[in-house]
Backbone as a printed PyTorch tensor [residue, N CA C, xyz], in Angstrom:
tensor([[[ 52.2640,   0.2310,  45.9020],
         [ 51.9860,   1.5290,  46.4950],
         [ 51.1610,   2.3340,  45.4950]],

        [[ 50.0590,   3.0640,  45.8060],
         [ 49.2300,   3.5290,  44.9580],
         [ 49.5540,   4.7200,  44.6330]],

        [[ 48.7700,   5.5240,  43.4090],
         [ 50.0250,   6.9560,  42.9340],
         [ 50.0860,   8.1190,  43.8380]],

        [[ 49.2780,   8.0340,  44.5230],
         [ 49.2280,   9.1080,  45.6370],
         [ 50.0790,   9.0320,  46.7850]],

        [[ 50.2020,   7.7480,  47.3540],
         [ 51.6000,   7.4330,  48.1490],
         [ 52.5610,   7.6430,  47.6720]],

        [[ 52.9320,   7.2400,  46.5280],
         [ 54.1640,   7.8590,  45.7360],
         [ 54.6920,   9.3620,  45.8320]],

        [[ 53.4270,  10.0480,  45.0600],
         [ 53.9010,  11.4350,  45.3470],
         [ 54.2460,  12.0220,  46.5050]],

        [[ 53.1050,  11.3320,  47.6070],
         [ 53.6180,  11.7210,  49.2660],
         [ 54.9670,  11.8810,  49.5980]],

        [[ 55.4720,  10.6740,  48.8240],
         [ 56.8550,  10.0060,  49.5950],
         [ 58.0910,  11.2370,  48.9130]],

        [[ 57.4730,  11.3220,  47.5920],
         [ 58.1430,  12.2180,  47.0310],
         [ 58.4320,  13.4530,  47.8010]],

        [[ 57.3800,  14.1860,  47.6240],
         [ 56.9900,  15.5220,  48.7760],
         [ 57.8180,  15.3230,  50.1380]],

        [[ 57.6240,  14.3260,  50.6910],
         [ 58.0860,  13.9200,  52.0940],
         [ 59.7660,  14.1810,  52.0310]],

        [[ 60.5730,  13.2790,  50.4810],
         [ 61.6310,  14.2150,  50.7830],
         [ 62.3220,  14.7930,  50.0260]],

        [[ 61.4910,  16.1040,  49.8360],
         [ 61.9360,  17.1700,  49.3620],
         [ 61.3970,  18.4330,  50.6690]],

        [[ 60.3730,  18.0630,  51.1380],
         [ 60.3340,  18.9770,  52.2820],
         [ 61.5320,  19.2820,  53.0770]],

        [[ 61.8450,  18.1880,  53.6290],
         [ 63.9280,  18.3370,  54.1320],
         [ 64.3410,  19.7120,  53.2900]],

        [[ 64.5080,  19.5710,  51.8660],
         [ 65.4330,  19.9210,  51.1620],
         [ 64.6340,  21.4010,  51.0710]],

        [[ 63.4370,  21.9750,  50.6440],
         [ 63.2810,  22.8560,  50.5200],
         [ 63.1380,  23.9070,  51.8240]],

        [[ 63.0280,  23.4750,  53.1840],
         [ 62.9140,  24.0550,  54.0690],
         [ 64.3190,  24.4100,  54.6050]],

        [[ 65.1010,  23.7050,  54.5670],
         [ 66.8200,  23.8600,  54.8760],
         [ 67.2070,  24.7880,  53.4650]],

        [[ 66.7320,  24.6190,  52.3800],
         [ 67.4670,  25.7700,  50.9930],
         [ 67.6020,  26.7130,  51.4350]],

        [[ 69.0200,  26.9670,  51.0510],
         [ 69.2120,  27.7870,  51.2140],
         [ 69.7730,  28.3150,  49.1010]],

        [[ 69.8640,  27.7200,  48.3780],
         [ 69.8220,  28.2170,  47.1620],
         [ 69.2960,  27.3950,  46.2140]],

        [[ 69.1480,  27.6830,  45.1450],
         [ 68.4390,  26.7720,  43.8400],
         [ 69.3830,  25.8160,  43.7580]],

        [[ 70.7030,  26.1510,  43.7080],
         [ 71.6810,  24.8640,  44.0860],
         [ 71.4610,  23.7660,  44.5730]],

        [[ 71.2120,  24.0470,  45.5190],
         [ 71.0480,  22.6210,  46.3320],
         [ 69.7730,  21.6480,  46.0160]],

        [[ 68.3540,  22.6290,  45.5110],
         [ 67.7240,  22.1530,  45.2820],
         [ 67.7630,  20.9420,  43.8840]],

        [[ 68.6330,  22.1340,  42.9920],
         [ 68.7730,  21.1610,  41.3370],
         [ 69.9450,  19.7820,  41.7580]],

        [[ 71.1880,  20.3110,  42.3530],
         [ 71.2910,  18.9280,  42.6290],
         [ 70.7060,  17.6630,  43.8430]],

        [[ 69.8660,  18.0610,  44.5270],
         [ 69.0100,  16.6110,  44.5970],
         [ 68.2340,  16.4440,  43.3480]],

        [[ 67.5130,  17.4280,  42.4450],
         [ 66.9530,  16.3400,  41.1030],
         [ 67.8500,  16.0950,  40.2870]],

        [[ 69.2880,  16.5580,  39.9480],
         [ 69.8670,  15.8830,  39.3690],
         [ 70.4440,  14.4820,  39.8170]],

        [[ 70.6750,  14.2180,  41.5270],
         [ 70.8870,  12.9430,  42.1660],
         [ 69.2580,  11.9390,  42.0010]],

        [[ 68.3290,  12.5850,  41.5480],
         [ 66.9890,  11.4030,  41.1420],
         [ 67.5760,  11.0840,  39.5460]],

        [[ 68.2100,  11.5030,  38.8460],
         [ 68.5520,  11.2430,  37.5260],
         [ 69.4670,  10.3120,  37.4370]],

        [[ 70.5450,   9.9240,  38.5410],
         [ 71.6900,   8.9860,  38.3680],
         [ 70.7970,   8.1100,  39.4310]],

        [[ 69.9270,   7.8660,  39.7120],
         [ 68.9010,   6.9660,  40.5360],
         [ 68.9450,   5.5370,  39.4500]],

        [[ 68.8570,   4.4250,  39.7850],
         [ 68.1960,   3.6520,  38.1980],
         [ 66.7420,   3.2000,  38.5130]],

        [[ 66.1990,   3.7750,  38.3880],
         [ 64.7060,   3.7180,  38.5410],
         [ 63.8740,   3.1490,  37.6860]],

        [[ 64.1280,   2.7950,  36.4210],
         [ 63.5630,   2.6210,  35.1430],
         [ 63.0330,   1.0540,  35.2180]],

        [[ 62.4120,   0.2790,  34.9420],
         [ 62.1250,  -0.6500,  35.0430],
         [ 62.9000,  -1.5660,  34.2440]],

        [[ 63.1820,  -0.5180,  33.2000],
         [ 64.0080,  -1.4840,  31.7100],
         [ 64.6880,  -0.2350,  30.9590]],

        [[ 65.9490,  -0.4130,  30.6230],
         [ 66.7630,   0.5420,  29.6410],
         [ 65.5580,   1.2700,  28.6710]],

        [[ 65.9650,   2.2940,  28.3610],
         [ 65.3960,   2.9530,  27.3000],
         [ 66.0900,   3.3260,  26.0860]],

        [[ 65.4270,   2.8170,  25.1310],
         [ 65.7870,   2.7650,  23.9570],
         [ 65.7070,   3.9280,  23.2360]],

        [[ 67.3220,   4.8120,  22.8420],
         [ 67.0510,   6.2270,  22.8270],
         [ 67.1360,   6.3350,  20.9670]],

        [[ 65.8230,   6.2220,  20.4900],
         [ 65.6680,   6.3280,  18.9980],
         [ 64.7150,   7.3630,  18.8230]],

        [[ 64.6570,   8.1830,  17.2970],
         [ 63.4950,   9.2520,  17.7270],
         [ 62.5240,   9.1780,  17.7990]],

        [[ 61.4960,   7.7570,  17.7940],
         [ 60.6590,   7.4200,  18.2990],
         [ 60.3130,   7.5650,  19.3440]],

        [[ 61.3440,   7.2270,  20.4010],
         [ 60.7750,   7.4590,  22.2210],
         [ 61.4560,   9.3650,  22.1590]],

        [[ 62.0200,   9.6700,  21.7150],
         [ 62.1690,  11.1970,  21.6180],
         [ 60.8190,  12.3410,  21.9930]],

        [[ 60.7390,  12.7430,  23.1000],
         [ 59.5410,  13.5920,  23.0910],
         [ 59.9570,  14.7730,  22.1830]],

        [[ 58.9190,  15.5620,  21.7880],
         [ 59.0450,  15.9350,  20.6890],
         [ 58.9320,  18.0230,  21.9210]],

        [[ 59.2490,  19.1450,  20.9300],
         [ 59.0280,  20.4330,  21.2980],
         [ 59.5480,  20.2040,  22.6860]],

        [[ 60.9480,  19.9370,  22.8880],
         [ 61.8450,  20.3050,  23.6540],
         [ 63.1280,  20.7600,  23.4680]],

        [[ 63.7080,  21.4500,  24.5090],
         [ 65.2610,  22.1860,  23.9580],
         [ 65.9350,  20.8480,  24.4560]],

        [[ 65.7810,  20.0050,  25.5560],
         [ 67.0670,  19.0610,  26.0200],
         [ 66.4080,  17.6030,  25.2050]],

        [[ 67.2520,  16.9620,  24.8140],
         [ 66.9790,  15.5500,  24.4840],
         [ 66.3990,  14.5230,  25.6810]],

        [[ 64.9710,  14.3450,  25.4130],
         [ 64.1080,  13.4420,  26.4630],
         [ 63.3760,  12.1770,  25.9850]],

        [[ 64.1210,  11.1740,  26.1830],
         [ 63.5910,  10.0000,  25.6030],
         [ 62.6670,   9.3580,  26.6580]],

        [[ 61.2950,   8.5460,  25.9300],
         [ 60.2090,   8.1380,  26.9640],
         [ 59.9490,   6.7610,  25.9490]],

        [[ 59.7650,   6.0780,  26.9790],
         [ 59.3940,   4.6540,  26.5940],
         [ 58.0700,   4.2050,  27.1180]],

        [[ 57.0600,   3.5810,  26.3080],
         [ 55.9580,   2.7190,  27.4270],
         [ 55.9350,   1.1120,  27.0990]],

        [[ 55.4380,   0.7410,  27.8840],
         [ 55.4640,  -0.7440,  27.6900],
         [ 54.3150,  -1.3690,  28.3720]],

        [[ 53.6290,  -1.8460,  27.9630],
         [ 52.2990,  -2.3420,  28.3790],
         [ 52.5330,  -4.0000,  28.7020]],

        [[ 52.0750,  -3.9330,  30.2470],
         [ 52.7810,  -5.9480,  30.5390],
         [ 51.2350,  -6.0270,  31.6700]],

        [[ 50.4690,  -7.0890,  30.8160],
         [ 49.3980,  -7.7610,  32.3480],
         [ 48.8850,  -6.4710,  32.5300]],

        [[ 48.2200,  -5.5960,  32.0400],
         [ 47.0780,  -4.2240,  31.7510],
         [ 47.9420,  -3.1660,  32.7470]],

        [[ 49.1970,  -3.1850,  32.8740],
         [ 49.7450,  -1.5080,  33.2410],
         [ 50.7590,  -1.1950,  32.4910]],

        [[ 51.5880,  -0.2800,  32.5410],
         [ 52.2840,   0.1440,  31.9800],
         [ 53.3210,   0.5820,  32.6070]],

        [[ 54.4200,   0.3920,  32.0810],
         [ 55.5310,   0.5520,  33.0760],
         [ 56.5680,   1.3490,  31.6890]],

        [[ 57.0200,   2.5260,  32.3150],
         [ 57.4220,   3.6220,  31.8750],
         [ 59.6730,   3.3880,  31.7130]],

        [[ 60.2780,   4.0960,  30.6750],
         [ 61.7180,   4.7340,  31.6990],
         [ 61.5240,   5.8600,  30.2640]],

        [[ 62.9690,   6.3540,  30.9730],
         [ 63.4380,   7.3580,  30.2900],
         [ 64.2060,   8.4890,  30.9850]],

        [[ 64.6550,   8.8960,  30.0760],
         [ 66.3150,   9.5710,  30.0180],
         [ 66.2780,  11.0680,  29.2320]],

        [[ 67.5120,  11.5350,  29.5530],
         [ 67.7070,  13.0110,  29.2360],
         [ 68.8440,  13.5210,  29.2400]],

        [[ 69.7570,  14.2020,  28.1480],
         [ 70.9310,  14.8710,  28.0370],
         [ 71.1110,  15.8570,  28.8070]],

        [[ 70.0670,  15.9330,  30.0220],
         [ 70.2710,  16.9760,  31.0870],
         [ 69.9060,  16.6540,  31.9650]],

        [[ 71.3790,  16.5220,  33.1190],
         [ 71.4260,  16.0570,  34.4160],
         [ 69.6900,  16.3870,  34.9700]],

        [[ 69.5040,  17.5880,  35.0460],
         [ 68.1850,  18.1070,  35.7760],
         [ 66.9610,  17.6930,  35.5670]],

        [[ 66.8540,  16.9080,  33.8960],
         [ 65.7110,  16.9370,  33.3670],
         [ 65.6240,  15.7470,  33.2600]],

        [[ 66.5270,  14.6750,  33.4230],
         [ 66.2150,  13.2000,  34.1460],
         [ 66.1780,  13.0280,  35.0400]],

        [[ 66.3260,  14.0630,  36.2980],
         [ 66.1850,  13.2730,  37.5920],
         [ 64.3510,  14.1350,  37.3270]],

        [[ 63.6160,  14.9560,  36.5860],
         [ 62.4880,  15.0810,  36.8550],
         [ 61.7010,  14.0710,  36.2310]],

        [[ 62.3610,  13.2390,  34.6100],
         [ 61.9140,  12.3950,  34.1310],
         [ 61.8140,  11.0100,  35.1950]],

        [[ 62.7650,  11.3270,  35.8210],
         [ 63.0070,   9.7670,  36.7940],
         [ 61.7530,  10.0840,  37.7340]],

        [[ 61.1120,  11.3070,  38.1230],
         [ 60.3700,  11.0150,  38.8430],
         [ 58.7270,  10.5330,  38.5150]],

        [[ 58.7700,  11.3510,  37.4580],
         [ 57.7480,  10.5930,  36.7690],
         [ 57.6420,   9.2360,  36.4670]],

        [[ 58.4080,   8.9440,  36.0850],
         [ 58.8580,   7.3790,  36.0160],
         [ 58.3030,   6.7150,  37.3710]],

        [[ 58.8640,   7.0640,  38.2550],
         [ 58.6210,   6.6060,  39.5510],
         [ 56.6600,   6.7130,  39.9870]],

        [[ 56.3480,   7.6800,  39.7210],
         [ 54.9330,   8.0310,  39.7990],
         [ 53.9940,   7.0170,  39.0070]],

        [[ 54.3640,   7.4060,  37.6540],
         [ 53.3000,   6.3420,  36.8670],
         [ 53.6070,   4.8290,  35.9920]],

        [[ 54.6510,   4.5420,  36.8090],
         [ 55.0480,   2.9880,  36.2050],
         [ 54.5320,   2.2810,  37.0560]],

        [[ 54.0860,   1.2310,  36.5030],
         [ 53.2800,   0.2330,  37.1900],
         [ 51.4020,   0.2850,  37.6410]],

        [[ 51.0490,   1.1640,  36.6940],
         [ 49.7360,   1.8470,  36.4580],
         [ 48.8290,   1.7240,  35.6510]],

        [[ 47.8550,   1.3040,  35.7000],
         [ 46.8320,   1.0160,  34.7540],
         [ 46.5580,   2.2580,  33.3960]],

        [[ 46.1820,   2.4150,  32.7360],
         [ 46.2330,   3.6680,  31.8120],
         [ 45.0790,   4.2880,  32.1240]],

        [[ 43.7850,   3.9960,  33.0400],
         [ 42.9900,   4.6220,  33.5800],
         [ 43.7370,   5.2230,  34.9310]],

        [[ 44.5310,   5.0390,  35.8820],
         [ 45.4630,   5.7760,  37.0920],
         [ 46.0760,   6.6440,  36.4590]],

        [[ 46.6670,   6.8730,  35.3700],
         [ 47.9560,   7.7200,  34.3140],
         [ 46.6660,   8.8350,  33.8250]],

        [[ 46.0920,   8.0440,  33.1940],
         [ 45.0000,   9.0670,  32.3370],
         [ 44.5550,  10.4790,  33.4920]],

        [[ 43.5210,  10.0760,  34.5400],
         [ 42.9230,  10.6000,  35.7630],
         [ 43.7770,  11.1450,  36.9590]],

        [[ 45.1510,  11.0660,  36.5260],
         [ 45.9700,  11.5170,  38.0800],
         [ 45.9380,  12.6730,  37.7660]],

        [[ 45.8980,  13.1820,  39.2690],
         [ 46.2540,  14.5640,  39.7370],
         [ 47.4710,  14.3370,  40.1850]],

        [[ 48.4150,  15.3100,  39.2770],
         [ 49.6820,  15.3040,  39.5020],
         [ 50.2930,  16.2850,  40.2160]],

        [[ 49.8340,  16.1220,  41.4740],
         [ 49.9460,  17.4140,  42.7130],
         [ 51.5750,  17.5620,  43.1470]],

        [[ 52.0000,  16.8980,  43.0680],
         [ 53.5200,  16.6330,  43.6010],
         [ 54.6780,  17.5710,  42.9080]],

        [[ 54.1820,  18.4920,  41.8950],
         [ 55.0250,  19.1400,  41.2390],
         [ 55.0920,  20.4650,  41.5590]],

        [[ 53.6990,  20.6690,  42.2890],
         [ 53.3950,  21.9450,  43.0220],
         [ 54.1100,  22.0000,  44.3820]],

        [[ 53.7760,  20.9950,  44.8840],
         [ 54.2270,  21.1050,  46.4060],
         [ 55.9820,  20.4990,  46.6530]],

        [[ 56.5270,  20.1910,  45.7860],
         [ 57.9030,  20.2970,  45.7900],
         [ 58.5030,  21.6860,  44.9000]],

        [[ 57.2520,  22.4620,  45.4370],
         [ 57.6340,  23.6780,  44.3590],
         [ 58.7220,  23.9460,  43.3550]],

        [[ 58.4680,  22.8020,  42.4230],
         [ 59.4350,  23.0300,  41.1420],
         [ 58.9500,  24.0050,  39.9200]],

        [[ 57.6990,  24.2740,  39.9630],
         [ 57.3380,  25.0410,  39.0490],
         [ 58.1240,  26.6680,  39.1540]],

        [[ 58.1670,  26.5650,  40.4890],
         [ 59.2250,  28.2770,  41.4720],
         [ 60.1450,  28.0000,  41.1810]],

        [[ 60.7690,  27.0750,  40.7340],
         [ 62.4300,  26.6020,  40.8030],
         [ 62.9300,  26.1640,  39.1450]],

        [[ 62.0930,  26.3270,  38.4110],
         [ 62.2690,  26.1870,  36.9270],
         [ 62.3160,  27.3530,  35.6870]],

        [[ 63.0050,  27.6050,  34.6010],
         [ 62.8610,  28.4770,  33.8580],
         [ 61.5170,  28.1630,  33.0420]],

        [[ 61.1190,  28.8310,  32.2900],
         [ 59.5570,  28.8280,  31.1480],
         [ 59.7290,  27.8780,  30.6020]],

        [[ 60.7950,  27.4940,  30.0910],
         [ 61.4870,  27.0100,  29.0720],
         [ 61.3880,  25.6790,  30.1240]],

        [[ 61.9130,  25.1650,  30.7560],
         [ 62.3430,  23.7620,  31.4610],
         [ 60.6290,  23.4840,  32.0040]],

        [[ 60.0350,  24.3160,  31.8510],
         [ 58.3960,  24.2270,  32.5630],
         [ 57.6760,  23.6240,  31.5730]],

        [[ 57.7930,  24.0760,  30.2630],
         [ 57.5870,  23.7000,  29.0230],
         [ 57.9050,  21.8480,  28.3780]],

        [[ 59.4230,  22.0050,  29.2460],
         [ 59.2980,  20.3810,  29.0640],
         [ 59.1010,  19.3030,  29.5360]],

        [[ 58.5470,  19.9250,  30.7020],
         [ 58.0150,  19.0110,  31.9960],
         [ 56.7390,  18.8080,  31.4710]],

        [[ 55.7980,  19.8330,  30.8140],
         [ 54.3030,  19.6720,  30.5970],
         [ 54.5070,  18.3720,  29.0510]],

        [[ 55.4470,  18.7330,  28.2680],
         [ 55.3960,  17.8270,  27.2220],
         [ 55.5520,  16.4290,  27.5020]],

        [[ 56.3550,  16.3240,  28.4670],
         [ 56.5570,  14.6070,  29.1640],
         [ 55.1660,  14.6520,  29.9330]],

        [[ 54.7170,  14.9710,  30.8630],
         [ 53.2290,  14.7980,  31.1440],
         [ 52.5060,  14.4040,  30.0870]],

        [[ 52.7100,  15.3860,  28.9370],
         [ 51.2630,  14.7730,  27.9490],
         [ 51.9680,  13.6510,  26.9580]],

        [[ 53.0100,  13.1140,  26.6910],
         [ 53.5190,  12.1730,  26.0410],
         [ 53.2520,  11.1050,  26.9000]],

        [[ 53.2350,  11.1990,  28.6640],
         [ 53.2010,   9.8110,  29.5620],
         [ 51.4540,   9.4090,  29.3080]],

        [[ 50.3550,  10.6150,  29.2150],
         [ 49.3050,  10.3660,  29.1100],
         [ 49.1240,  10.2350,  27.4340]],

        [[ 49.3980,  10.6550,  26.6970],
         [ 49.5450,  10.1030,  25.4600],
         [ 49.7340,   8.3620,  25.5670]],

        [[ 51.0400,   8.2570,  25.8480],
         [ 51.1510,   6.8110,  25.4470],
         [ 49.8250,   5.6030,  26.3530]],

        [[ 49.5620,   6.1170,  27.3860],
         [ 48.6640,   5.4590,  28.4240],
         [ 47.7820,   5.4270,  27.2630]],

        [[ 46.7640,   6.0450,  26.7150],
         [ 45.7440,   6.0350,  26.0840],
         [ 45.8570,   5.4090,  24.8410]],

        [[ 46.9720,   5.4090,  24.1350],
         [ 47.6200,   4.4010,  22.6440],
         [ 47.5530,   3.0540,  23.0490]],

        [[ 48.3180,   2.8960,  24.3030],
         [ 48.2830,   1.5750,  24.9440],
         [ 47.2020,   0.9650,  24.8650]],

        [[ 45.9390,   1.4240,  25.4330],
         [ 44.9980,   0.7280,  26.1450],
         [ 44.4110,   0.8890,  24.9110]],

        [[ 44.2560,   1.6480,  23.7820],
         [ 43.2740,   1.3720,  23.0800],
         [ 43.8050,   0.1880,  21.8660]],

        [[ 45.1540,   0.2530,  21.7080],
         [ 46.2330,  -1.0480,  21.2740],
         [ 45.6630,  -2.4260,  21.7290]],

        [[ 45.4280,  -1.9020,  22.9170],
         [ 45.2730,  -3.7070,  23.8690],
         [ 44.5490,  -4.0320,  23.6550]],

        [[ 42.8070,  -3.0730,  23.7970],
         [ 41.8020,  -3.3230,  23.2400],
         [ 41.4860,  -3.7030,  22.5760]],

        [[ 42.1330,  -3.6060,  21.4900],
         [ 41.4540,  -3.7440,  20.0280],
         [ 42.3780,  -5.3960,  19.8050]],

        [[ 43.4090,  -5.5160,  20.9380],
         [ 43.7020,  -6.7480,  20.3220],
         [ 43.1280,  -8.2370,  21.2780]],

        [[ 42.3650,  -7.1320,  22.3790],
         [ 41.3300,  -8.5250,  23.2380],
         [ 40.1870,  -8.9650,  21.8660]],

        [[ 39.8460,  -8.0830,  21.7020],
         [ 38.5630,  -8.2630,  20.7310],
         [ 38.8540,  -8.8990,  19.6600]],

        [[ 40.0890,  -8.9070,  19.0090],
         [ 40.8560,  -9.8260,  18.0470],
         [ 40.6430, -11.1070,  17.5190]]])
């Protein structure tokens, strides 16, 4: 499924959920029910290496480069902030590091979580964005350099 179907599907159901809200409640626990999801392709190895860095909750991110994509997990000491990690996960695993690099990551708008988040939790959503495109670009230039090898 390509990354844009993904996010659809995403959007698709959370529309349910945000049109029936009736409080932020209900909304945080469906992303905290994407966090007890197992979505990950492979355990994540929580050392401070996969540790994203300039966050208040503990967010571990893994990449793994197999046959030119990359397939992502990762975890979080906060119910809320792994089921948003899980969705990312879900979005850009299984992706070339040119799809990761170039996505428009529209799906965060239109499940209006940016309305539904403090500064602070907004803050660590953008740092996992640029750590998932971080590692995409380490990857591929890793791989590179070891075709040419």
């Amino acid at each position: 499924m390509n990354l844009n179907k993904v996010q659809d599907k995403i959007i698709e159901e959370f529309e349910s959920i945000i049109d029936g809200m009736k409080s932020k409640f209900n909304y945080f626990r469906h992303l905290a029910h994407f966090g007890k999801k197992d979505t990950a392709a492979y355990s994540i190895k929580k050392t401070d290496e996969n540790l994203v860095k300039a966050t208040k909750s503990k967010i571990w991110l893994e990449a793994k480069y197999v046959d030119g994509k990359i397939y992502y997990a990762g975890d979080s000491d906060n119910q809320i902030v792994k089921g948003i990690v899980h969705l990312f996960v879900n979005v850009f695993s299984g992706r070339t590091a040119r799809e990761i690099i170039n996505a428009n990551v529209y799906f965060l708008n239109e499940i209006k979580l940016y309305s539904q988040l403090s500064a602070e939790r907004i803050k660590e959503l953008s740092a996992v964005l640029q750590q998932i495109r971080v590692s995409a670009v380490n990857l591929k230039i890793k791989n590179k350099e070891l075709e040419f090898a």
